[in-house]
C-alpha positions in Angstrom: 11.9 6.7 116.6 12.3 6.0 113.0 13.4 9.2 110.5 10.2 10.8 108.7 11.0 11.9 105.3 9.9 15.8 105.0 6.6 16.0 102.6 6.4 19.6 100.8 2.9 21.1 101.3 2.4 21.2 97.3 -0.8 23.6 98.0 0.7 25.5 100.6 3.8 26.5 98.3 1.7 26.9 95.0 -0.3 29.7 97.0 2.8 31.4 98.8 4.1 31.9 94.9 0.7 33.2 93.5 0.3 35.4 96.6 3.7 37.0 95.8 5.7 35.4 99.3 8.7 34.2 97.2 9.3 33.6 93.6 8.9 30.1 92.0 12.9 29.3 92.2 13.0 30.8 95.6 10.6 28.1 96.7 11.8 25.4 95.1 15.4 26.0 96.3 13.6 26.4 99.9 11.8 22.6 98.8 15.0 21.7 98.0 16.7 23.1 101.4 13.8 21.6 103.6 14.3 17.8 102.4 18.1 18.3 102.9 17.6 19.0 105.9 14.7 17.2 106.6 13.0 19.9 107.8 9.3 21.0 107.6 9.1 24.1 104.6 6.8 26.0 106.9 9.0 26.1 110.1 11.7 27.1 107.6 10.2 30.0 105.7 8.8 31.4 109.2 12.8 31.0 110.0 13.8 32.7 107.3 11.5 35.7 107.4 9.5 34.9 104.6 6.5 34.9 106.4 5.6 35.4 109.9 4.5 32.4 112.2 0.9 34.4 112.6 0.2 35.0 108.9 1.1 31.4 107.2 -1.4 30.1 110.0 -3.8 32.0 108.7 -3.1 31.2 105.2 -3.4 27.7 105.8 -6.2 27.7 107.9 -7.8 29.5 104.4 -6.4 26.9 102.3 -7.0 23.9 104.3 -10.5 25.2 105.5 -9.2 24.3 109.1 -10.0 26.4 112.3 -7.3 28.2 113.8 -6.4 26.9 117.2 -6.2 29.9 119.6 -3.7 29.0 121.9 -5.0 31.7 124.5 -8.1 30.5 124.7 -7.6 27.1 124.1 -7.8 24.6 127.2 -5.4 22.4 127.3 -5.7 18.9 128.6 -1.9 17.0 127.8 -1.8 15.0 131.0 -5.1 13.1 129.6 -4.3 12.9 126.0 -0.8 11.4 126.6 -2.8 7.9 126.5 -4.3 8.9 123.3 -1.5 9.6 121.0 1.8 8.5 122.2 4.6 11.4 122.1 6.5 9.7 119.7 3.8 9.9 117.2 2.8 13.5 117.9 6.4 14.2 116.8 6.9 11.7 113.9 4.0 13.5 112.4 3.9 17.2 114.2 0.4 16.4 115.1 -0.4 17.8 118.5 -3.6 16.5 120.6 -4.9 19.5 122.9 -8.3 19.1 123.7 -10.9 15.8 124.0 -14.4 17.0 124.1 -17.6 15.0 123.9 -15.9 12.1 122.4 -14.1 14.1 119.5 -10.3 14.4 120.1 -8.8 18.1 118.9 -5.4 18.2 116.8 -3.4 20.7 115.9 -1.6 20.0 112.6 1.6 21.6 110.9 1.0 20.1 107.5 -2.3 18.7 106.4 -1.3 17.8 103.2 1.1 14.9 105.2 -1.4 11.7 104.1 0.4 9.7 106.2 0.0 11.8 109.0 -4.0 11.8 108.3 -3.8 8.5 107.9 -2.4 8.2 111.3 -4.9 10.5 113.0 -7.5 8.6 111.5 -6.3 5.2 112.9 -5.8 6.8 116.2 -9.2 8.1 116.8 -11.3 5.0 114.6 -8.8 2.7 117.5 -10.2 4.9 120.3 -13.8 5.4 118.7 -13.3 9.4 118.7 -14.5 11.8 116.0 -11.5 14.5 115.1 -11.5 17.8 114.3 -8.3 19.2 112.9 -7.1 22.6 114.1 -4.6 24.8 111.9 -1.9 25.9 114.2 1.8 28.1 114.8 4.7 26.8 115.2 5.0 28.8 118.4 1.9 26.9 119.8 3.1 23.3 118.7 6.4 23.7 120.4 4.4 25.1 123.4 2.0 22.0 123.5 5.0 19.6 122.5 6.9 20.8 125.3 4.0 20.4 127.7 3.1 17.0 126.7 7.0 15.5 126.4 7.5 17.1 130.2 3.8 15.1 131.2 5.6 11.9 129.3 8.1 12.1 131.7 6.7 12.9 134.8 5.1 9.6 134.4 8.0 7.9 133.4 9.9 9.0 136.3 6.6 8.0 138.8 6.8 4.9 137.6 10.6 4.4 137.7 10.1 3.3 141.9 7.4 0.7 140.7 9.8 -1.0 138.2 12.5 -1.2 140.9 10.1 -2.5 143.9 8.6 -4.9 141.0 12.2 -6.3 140.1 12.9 -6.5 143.8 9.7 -8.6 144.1 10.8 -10.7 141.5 14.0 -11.6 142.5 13.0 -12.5 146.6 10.3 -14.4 145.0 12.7 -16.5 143.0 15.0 -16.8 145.7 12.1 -19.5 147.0 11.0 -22.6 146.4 7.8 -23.5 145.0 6.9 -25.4 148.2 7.6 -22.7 150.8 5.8 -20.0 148.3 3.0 -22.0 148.5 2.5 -22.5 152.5 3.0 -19.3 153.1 0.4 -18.0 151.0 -2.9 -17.8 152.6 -5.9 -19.6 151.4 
């Protein structure tokens, strides 16, 4: 997995100053902070107690004109969307698919101002034919739906583990004989 280089939300930090959250050189020191440690500004402001989790998803659910995902109601499908958007992507660009309904593929996004990102979601679901609907969504929920899906990724890794050995095994008895004995002893 290749390093992604923190983008600042822009919009998102512009409306946390004129709403009074932190002062102008309080954010950009936090800016500053987050690309040092290449760390997304919004999990670190929810960190620091700038902001709770709950109210800077609804502030950028306002700003972004995004739905909030409600992670109670929400039903959850990670086994099925594992094959949709590979677990290395969800976390290279802290997108999270939760739902696909009627051919549209639901995403919960940390920072929609991330182009690339959107770019990537838009590749994703033009590649698999799918409309998309973007969902605003907590921290607490992503890591909750992250978790979920990384434990699926492995489950299936692990299933798969026997067939990789009993595959190799096949492989090498196979080799073992020669072309003309392979070939009488397979049945017309």
């Amino acid at each position: 997995i290749h390093l992604k280089v923190v983008k600042i939300p822009q919009i998102l930090v512009d409306e946390l100053v004129n709403r009074g959250k932190v002062d102008r050189e309080k954010a950009a020191l936090l800016a500053e902070q987050a690309l040092t440690e290449n760390k997304d500004f919004g999990r670190l402001i929810v960190e620091q107690g700038l902001v709770t989790d709950e109210d800077l998803l609804k502030l950028k659910s306002e700003i972004y004109k995004l739905s909030i995902f409600d992670g109670v109601k929400a039903k959850i499908d990670t086994a099925g969307l594992s094959k949709e958007i590979p677990e290395d992507v969800t976390v290279f660009y802290q997108i999270v698919p939760f739902a696909k309904e009627e051919g549209v593929l639901k995403v919960g996004v940390l920072n929609p101002e991330d182009l690339d990102a959107m770019e990537a979601l838009k590749f994703v679901t033009e590649d698999h034919n799918l409309g998309l609907e973007k969902f605003a969504i907590s921290y607490k929920d992503f890591d909750r739906i992250l978790k979920s899906y990384s434990s699926i990724v492995t489950e299936v890794g692990e299933a798969l583990e026997p067939v990789e050995e009993n595959k190799n095994k096949l492989e090498i008895h196979t080799a073992s004989g020669s072309l003309e004995q392979i070939t009488a002893d397979t049945p017309i």
